[in-house]
N, C-alpha and C positions, 0 to 999 in steps of 0.2 A: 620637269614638265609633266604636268598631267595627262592621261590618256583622255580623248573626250569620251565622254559618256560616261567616267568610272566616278564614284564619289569625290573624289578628289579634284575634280571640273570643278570648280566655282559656278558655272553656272547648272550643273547637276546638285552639288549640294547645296545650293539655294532653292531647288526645288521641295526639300524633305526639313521637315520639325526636327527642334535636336532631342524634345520633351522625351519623357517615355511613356511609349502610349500603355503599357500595363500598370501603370501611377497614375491616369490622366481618364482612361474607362471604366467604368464598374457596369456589373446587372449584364454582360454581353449572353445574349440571346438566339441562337442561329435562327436566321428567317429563310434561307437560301441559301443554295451553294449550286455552283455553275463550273463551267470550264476552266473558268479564271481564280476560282476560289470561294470563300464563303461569303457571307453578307450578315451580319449582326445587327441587332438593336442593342443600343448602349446607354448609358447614362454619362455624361459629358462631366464630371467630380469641378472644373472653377463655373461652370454655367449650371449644373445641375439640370440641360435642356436633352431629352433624348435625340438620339444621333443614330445615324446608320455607320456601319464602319464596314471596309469591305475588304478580307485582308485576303494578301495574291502572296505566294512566296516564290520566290527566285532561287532556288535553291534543286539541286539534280538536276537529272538530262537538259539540254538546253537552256540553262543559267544565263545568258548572256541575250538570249533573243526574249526570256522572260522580264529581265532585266530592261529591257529594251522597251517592251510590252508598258512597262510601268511608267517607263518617263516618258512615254506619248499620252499613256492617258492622263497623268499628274497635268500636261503640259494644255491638253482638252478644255480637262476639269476646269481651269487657272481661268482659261477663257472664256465658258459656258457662262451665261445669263441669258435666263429665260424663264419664265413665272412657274410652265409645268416641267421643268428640270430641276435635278436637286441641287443644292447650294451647296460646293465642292468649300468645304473647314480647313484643310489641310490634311499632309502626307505623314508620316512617322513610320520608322522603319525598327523593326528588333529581330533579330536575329533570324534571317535573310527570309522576311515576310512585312513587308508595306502594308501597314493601314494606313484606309484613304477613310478620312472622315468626311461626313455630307451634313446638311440638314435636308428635312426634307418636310413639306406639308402630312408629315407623319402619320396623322390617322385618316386622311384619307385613301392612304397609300396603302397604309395595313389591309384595310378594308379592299382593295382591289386586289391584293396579293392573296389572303387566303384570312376571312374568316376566322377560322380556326384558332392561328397562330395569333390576331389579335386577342381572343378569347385568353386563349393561354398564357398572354403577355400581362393581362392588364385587369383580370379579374380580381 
Protein backbone atom coordinates (compact mmCIF):
# COMPACT_ATOMS: atom_id res chain seq x y z
CA UNK A 1 0.00 0.00 0.00
CA UNK A 2 1.24 3.34 -0.80
CA UNK A 3 1.75 6.02 1.85
CA UNK A 4 -0.33 9.01 0.59
CA UNK A 5 1.48 11.76 -0.52
CA UNK A 6 4.65 9.70 -1.44
CA UNK A 7 5.39 9.19 -5.27
CA UNK A 8 4.01 5.94 -5.19
CA UNK A 9 0.20 7.48 -4.51
CA UNK A 10 -1.16 7.12 -7.90
CA UNK A 11 -2.70 9.91 -7.51
CA UNK A 12 0.68 11.88 -6.47
CA UNK A 13 2.44 10.52 -9.30
CA UNK A 14 -0.14 11.41 -11.86
CA UNK A 15 0.61 14.79 -10.76
CA UNK A 16 4.55 14.93 -12.11
CA UNK A 17 5.91 14.20 -16.11
CA UNK A 18 7.94 11.22 -16.29
CA UNK A 19 10.11 13.32 -19.39
CA UNK A 20 13.43 14.55 -18.20
CA UNK A 21 13.21 17.97 -17.77
CA UNK A 22 17.20 18.55 -18.49
CA UNK A 23 16.47 16.71 -22.29
CA UNK A 24 13.22 18.63 -22.54
CA UNK A 25 14.82 22.62 -21.71
CA UNK A 26 17.67 24.34 -23.11
CA UNK A 27 18.76 28.43 -23.01
CA UNK A 28 17.65 28.33 -18.97
CA UNK A 29 18.22 31.82 -17.90
CA UNK A 30 17.71 32.88 -14.03
CA UNK A 31 15.04 35.66 -13.91
CA UNK A 32 14.41 35.34 -10.14
CA UNK A 33 14.90 33.45 -7.16
CA UNK A 34 12.47 33.68 -4.11
CA UNK A 35 11.88 31.63 -0.91
CA UNK A 36 10.60 28.78 -2.85
CA UNK A 37 13.47 28.55 -5.46
CA UNK A 38 14.64 30.07 -8.73
CA UNK A 39 12.46 31.10 -11.77
CA UNK A 40 14.18 30.48 -15.29
CA UNK A 41 13.38 31.54 -18.86
CA UNK A 42 13.72 28.46 -21.16
CA UNK A 43 13.46 27.26 -24.32
CA UNK A 44 10.72 24.34 -24.57
CA UNK A 45 13.28 21.78 -27.33
CA UNK A 46 9.34 19.72 -29.00
CA UNK A 47 7.70 23.51 -29.09
CA UNK A 48 10.70 25.57 -29.38
CA UNK A 49 8.14 28.16 -27.48
CA UNK A 50 9.84 30.03 -24.37
CA UNK A 51 8.75 28.99 -20.99
CA UNK A 52 9.29 30.00 -17.51
CA UNK A 53 10.37 26.95 -15.36
CA UNK A 54 10.34 27.44 -11.64
CA UNK A 55 12.41 24.78 -9.88
CA UNK A 56 11.79 24.19 -5.77
CA UNK A 57 13.79 21.31 -4.43
CA UNK A 58 12.73 19.10 -1.52
CA UNK A 59 15.55 17.96 -0.56
CA UNK A 60 17.40 18.93 3.50
CA UNK A 61 15.78 20.28 6.45
CA UNK A 62 12.08 19.83 6.21
CA UNK A 63 11.84 17.52 3.05
CA UNK A 64 8.47 16.35 3.58
CA UNK A 65 6.56 19.79 4.24
CA UNK A 66 8.62 20.92 1.04
CA UNK A 67 7.54 18.14 -0.51
CA UNK A 68 4.08 18.92 0.59
CA UNK A 69 4.60 22.73 -0.54
CA UNK A 70 4.85 21.20 -4.07
CA UNK A 71 1.84 19.04 -4.47
CA UNK A 72 -0.45 21.93 -3.31
CA UNK A 73 0.97 24.09 -5.78
CA UNK A 74 1.19 21.37 -8.83
CA UNK A 75 -2.57 20.79 -7.61
CA UNK A 76 -3.34 25.07 -7.88
CA UNK A 77 -1.37 25.38 -11.01
CA UNK A 78 -3.87 22.12 -12.57
CA UNK A 79 -6.83 24.39 -11.72
CA UNK A 80 -5.76 28.16 -12.54
CA UNK A 81 -7.44 29.62 -15.60
CA UNK A 82 -7.40 33.06 -15.95
CA UNK A 83 -5.99 35.40 -18.96
CA UNK A 84 -3.54 37.41 -16.50
CA UNK A 85 -2.09 34.08 -14.89
CA UNK A 86 0.38 32.01 -16.19
CA UNK A 87 -0.65 28.86 -18.12
CA UNK A 88 0.71 25.99 -15.69
CA UNK A 89 2.60 23.04 -18.78
CA UNK A 90 3.50 20.74 -16.43
CA UNK A 91 5.59 19.18 -13.33
CA UNK A 92 9.01 17.14 -13.83
CA UNK A 93 10.89 16.11 -11.19
CA UNK A 94 15.01 15.30 -11.12
CA UNK A 95 16.82 14.75 -8.54
CA UNK A 96 14.80 15.93 -5.43
CA UNK A 97 14.09 19.51 -7.35
CA UNK A 98 10.36 20.02 -9.33
CA UNK A 99 10.35 21.94 -12.33
CA UNK A 100 7.04 23.53 -12.88
CA UNK A 101 6.67 24.68 -16.35
CA UNK A 102 4.26 27.80 -17.32
CA UNK A 103 3.74 29.61 -20.35
CA UNK A 104 3.22 32.93 -19.82
CA UNK A 105 2.36 36.29 -22.12
CA UNK A 106 6.21 36.37 -21.98
CA UNK A 107 7.29 39.72 -22.98
CA UNK A 108 5.08 41.51 -21.25
CA UNK A 109 5.95 39.99 -18.22
CA UNK A 110 9.70 40.55 -18.85
CA UNK A 111 9.09 43.99 -19.15
CA UNK A 112 7.32 44.38 -15.82
CA UNK A 113 9.81 42.20 -14.10
CA UNK A 114 13.04 44.14 -14.85
CA UNK A 115 14.02 45.74 -17.88
CA UNK A 116 17.24 44.73 -17.70
CA UNK A 117 17.07 41.06 -17.58
CA UNK A 118 14.83 41.34 -20.82
CA UNK A 119 17.76 43.31 -22.30
CA UNK A 120 20.07 40.57 -21.43
CA UNK A 121 17.82 37.86 -22.67
CA UNK A 122 16.96 38.79 -25.91
CA UNK A 123 19.44 41.11 -27.50
Amino acid sequence: IARAGSLKDPDVADLFCRDDPEKLFTDLREIGHGSFGAVYFARDGRSNEVVAIKKMSYSGKQTNEKWQDIIKEVKFLQKLRHPNTIEYLGCYLKEHTAWVESLTNIYYKICLLNINTFCCIFH
